[in-house]
PAZAPA-4460 file (N, C-alpha, C; in steps of 0.05 Angstrom, whole numbers, plus 32768, in hexadecimal, padded with zeros to 4 digits):
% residues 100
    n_x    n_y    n_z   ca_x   ca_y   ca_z    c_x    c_y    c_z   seq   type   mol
   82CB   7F5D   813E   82C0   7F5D   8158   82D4   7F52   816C     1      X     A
   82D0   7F5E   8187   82E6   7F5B   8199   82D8   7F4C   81B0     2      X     A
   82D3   7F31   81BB   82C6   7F21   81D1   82E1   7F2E   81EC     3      X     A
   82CC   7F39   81FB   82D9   7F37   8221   82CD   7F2D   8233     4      X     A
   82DE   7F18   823C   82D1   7F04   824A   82E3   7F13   8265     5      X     A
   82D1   7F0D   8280   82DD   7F10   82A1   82C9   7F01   82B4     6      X     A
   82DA   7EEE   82BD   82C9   7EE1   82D4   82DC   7EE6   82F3     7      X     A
   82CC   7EEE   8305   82D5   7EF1   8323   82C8   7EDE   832E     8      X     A
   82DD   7EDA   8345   82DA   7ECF   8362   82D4   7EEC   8377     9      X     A
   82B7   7EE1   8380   82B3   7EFA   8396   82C4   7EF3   83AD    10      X     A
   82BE   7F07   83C1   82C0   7F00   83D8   82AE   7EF7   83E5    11      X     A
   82B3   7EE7   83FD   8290   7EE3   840F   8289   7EFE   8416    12      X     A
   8297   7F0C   8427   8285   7F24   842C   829D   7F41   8424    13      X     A
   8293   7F4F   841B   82A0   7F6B   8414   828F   7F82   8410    14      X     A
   8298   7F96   841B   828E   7FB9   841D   826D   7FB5   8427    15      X     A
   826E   7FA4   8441   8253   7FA7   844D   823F   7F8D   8444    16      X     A
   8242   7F7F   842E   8232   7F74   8419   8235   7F51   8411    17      X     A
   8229   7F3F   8418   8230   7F2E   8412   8236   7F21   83F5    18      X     A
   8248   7F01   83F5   824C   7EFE   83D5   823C   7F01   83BF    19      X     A
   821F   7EF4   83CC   8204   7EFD   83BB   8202   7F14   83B6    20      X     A
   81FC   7F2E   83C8   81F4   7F3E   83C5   820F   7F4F   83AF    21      X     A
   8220   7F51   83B3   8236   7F57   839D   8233   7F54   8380    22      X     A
   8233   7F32   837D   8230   7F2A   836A   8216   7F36   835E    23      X     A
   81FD   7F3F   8369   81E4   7F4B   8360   81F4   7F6A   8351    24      X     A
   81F8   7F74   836B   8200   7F91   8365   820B   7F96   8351    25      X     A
   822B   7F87   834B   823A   7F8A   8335   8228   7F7E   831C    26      X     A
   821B   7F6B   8319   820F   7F60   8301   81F9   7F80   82FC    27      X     A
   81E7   7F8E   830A   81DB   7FA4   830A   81ED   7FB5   82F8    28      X     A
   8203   7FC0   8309   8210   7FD2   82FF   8222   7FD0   82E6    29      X     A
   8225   7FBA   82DC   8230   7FB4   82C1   8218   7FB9   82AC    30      X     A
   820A   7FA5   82AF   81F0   7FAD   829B   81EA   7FCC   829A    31      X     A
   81EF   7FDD   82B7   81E3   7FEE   82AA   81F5   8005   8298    32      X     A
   8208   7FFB   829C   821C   8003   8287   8219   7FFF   8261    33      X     A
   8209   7FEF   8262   81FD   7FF0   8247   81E7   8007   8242    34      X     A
   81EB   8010   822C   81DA   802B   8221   81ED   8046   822F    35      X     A
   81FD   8042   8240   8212   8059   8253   8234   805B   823F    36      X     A
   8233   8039   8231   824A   803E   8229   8248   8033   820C    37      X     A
   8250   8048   81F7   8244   803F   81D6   8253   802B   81D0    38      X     A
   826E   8024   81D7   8281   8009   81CB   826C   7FF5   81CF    39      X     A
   8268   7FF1   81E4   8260   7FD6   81EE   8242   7FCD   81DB    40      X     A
   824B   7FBA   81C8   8235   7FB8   81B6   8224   7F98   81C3    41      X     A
   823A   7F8C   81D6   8224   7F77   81EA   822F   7F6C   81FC    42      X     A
   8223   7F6B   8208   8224   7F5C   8233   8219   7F49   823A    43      X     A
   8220   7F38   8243   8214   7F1F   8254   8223   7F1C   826B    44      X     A
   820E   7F19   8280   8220   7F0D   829F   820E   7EF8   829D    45      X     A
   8223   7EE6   82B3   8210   7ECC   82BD   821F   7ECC   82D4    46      X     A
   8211   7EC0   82EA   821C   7EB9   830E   821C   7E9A   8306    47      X     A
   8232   7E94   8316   8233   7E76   8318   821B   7E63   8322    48      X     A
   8213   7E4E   8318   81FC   7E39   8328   820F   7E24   832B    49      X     A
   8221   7E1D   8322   8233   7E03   832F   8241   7E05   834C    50      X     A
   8247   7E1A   8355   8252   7E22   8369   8269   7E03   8379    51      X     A
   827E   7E01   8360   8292   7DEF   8367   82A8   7DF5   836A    52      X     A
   82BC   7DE6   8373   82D8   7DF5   837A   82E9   7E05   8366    53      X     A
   82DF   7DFE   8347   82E9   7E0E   8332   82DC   7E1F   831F    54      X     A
   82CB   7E1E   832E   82B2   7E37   8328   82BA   7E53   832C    55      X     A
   82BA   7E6B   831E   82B7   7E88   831A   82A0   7E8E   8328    56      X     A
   829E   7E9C   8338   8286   7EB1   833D   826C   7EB3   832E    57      X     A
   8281   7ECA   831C   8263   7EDA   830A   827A   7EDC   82F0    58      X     A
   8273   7EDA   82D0   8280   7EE1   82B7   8272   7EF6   82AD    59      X     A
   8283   7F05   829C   8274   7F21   8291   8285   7F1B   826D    60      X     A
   8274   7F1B   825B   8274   7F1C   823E   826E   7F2D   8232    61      X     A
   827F   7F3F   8227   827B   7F53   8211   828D   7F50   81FC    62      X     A
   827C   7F61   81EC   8282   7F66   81CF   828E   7F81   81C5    63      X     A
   829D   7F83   81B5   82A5   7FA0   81B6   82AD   7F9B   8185    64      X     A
   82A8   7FB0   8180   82AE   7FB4   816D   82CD   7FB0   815D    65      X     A
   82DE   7FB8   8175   82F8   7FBB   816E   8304   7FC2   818F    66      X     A
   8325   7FB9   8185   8330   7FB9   81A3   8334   7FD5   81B0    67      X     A
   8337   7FE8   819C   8329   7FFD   81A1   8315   800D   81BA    68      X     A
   82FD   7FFB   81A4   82E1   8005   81B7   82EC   7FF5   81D7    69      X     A
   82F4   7FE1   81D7   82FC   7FD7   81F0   830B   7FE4   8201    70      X     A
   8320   7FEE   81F7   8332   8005   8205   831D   8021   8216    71      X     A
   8307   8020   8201   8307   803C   81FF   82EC   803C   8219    72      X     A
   82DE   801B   8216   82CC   8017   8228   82D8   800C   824B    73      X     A
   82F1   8008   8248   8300   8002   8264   8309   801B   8270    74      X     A
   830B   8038   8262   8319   8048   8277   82FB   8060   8278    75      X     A
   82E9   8059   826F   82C6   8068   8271   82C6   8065   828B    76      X     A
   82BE   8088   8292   82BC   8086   82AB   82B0   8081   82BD    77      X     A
   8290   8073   82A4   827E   805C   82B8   8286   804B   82C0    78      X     A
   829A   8036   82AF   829F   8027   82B0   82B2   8022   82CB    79      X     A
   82C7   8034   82C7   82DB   803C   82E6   82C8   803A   82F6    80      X     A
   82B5   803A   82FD   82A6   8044   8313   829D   801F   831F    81      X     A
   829D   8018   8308   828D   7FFE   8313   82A4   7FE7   8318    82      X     A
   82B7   7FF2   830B   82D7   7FDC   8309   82E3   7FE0   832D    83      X     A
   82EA   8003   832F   82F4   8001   8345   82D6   7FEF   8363    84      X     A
   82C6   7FF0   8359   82B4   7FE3   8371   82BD   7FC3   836A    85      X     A
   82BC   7FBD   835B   82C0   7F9E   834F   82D3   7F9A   835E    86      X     A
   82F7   7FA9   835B   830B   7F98   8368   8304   7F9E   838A    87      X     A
   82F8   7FA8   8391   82F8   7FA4   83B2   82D5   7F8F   83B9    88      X     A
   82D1   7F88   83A6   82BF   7F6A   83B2   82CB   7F55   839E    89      X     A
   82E0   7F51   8397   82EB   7F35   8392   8305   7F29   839E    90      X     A
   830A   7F0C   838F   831F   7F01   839C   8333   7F02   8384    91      X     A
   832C   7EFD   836A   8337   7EF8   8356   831F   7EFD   833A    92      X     A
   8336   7EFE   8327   8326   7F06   830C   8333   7EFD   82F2    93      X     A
   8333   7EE9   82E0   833B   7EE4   82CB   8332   7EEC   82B5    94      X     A
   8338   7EF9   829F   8331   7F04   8286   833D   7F00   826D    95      X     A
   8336   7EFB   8256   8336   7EEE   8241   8327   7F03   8228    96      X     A
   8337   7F11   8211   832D   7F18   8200   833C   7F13   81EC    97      X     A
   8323   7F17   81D1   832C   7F04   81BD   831D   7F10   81A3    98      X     A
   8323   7F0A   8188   831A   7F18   8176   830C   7EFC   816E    99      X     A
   82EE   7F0F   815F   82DE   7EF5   815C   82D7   7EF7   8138   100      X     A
***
């Protein structure tokens, strides 16, 4: 099994929408990427409640079978769809994958 971890920094306001409202949208549109994309065998988001100076946004956790399925679930062209909206409401994005 292959863990992908990504946590962003939003912006305050981008494409009309505030940080909240973003952070809603994108958490929406990831989830609903489950059952859309067969790699992805599991997902978890969480939004930040500490809201401190070294605090992330929002983190997104999946699971993938093999690095593979990961490959194969990053260039899906649902997935494109929700990535390119992602980099125009953030500031930054760190990511971390790892075999578990």
């Amino acid at each position: 099994m292959v863990k992908h971890i990504v946590m962003w920094k939003f912006k305050d306001f981008a494409e009309g929408k505030s940080k909240e409202e973003n952070i809603s949208l994108v958490r929406d549109s990831l989830y609903a990427l489950v059952g859309k994309i067969d790699e992805i065998k599991k997902m978890e988001i969480g939004a930040d409640i500490s809201h401190t100076d070294m605090s992330m946004d929002m983190v997104l956790l999946t699971e993938f079978e093999s690095i593979a399925d990961m490959k194969a679930y990053a260039v899906n062209p649902e997935h494109v769809k929700v990535s390119t909206y992602v980099r125009k409401v953030i500031e930054s994005r760190v990511v971390l994958d790892y075999d578990m």
